[in-house]
C-alpha positions in Angstrom: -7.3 13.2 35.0 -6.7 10.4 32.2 -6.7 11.1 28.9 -7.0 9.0 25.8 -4.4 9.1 22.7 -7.3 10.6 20.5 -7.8 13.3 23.4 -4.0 14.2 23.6 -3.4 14.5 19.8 -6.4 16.7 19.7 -5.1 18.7 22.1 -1.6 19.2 21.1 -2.7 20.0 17.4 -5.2 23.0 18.9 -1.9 24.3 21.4 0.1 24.0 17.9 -2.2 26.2 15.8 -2.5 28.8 18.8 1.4 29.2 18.5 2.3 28.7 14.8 1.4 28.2 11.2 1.8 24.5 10.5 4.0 23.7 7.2 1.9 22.2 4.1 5.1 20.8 2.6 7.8 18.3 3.7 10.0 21.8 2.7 8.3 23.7 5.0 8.9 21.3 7.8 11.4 22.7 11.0 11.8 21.2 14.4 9.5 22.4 16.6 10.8 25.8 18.8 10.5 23.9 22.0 12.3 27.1 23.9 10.4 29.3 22.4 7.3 27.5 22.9 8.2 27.3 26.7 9.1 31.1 27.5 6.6 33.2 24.8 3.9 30.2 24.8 3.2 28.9 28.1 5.2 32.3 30.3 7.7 29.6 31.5 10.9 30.1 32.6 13.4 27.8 31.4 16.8 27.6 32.9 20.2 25.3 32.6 22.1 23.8 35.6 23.3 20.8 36.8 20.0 18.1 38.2 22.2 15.4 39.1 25.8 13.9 39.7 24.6 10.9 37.4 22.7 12.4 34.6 19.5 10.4 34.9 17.6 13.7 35.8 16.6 15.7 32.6 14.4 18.1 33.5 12.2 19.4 35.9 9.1 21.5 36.2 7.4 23.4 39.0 3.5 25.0 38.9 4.6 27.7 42.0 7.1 28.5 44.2 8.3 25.3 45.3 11.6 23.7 47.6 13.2 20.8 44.9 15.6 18.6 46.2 18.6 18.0 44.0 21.7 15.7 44.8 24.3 17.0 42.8 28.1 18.1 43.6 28.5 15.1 45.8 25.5 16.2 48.2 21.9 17.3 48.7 20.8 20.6 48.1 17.3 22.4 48.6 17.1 24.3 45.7 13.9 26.8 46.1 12.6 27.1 42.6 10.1 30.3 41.6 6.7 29.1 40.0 6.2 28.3 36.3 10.0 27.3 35.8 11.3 24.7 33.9 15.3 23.0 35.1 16.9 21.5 31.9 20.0 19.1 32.9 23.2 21.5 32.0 24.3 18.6 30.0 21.6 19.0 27.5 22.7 22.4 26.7 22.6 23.7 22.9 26.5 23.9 22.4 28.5 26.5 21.4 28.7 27.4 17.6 30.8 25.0 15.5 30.3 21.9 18.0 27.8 19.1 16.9 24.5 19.3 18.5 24.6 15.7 19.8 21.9 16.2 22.4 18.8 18.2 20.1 17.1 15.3 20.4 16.7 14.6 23.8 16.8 18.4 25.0 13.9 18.7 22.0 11.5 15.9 23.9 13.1 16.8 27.5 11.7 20.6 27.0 8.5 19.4 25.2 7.6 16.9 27.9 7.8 19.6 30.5 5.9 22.1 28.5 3.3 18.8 28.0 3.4 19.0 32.2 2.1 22.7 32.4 -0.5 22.6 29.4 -1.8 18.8 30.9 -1.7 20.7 34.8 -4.3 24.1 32.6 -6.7 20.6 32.5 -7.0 19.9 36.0 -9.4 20.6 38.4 -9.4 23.2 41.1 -8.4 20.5 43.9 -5.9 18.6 41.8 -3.6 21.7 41.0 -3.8 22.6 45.0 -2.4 18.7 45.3 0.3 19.5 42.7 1.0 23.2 43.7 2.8 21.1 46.4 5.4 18.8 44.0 6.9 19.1 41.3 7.5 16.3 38.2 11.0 15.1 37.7 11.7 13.5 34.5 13.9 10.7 34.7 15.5 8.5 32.0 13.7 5.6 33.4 10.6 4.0 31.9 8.1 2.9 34.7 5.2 0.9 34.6 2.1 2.4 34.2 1.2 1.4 38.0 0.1 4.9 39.7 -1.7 8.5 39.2 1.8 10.0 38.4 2.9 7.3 36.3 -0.2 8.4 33.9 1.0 11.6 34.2 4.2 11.2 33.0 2.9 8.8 30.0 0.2 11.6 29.4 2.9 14.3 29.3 5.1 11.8 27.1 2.5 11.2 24.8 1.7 15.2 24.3 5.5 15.9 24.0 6.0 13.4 21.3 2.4 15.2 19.7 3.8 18.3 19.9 7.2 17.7 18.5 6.2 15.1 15.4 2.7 16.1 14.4 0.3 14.2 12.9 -0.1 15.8 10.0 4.0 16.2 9.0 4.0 12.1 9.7 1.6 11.9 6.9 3.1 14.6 5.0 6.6 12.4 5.1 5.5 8.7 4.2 1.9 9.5 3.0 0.1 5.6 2.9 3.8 4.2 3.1 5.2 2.1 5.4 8.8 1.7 7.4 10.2 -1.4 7.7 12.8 -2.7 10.0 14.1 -6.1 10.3 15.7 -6.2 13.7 17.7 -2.9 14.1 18.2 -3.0 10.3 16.4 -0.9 7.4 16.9 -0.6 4.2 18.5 2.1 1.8 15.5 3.9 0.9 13.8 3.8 4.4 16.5 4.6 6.2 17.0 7.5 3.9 13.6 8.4 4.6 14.0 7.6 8.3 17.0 10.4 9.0 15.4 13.0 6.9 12.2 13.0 9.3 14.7 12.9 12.0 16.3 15.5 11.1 13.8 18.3 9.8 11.7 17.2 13.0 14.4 17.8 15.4 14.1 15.0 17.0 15.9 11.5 18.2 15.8 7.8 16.4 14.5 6.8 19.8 11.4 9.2 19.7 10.7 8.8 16.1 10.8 5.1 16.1 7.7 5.2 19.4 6.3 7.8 17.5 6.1 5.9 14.1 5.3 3.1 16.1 2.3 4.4 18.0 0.7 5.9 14.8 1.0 2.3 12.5 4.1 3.5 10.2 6.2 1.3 11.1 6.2 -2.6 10.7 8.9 -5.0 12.5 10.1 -8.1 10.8 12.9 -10.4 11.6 16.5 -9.3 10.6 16.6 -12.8 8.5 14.2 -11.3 5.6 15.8 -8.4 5.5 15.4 -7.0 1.8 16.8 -3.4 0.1 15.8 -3.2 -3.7 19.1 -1.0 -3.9 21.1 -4.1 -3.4 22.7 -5.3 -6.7 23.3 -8.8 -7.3 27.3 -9.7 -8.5 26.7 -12.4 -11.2 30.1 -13.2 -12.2 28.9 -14.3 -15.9 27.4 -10.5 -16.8 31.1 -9.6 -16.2 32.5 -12.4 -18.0 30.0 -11.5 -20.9 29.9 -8.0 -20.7 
């Protein structure tokens, strides 16, 4: 099953209005309850432990009862996983109160994309779930070409998670017909302003907002030599001298 970007955002707006009332103001904006989504949602059972000795394992996802291999603590382990469960890296772990959240961000998409993985597998055919009954999806820090079935699958639940988590709708709420800008890595004062308040009421990370903003035409890339901030205010030595 392939779908289309029209397909997936139609798709994650409908599972969004079957779990919440969406916020008509930038005010009214919170990150999306990617936890809460999972367990009350979708019926998924999400659990914290450790994937891998090297972090690169964020998350996995099983459809039934299923044996997952896992090399962590300096060996290989067969880990037999119950059906409907989602594995979040221990690392990714909302701290404990008083300790800055550094991960949100990537637990936020991590969750997301898994919950994308059980709401993408509701789509399938009868004789495609009985082929993935038998696996489970891993999701890895790596980006792959786009090569294989399972490589769509992982773009398709990427593109669904980042739906989910950054609708539409708020992105249009936020910058309305405007435009970010950056030139190289750099933004200016008012965008950038802009930029980590829509980080931060969406919950998400720079990384996924800038793919996100990216993907939907918001956001325009010029060199770093034209860079321009009408904040900036010019020193002319003779207003001093004549003030």
């Amino acid at each position: 099953m392939r779908l289309s970007y029209n397909d997936i955002e139609y798709y994650a707006k409908a599972a969004l209005y079957k779990f919440m009332v969406p916020a008509i103001s930038i005010k009214g904006i919170r990150p999306f309850p990617a936890e809460i989504f999972a367990t009350h949602q979708l019926g998924l059972h999400l659990e914290y432990t450790r994937l891998s000795d090297n972090g690169q394992i964020l998350g996995i996802t099983t459809y039934v009862d299923t044996d997952v291999d896992l090399y962590r603590h300096f060996h290989k382990e067969v880990l037999r996983v119950p059906g409907k469960t989602v594995l979040i890296d221990e690392r990714l772990m909302q701290p404990m109160w008083g300790i800055p959240d550094t991960e949100r961000g990537r637990r936020q998409f991590t969750i997301a994309h898994e919950c994308a993985h059980h709401l993408l597998y509701q789509l399938e055919p009868e004789e495609q779930k009985r082929k993935l009954d038998a696996r489970y999806s891993a999701r890895t820090l790596s980006l792959r070409d786009l090569k294989s079935l399972d490589d769509w699958r992982e773009w398709q639940a990427n593109a669904l998670a980042a739906a989910l988590l950054m609708p539409v709708k708020y992105i249009e709420l936020f910058l309305g017909n405007r435009r970010l800008t950056f030139y190289g890595k750099r933004m200016n004062i008012p965008d950038k302003l802009m930029y980590e308040n829509m980080c931060n009421r969406l919950g998400v990370s720079h990384t996924a907002l800038t793919l996100r903003l990216r993907r939907l035409g918001y956001l325009i890339a010029l060199p770093a030599s034209e860079y321009f901030d009408p904040t900036d205010v010019i020193c002319d030595e003779s207003f001093y001298k004549n003030s």
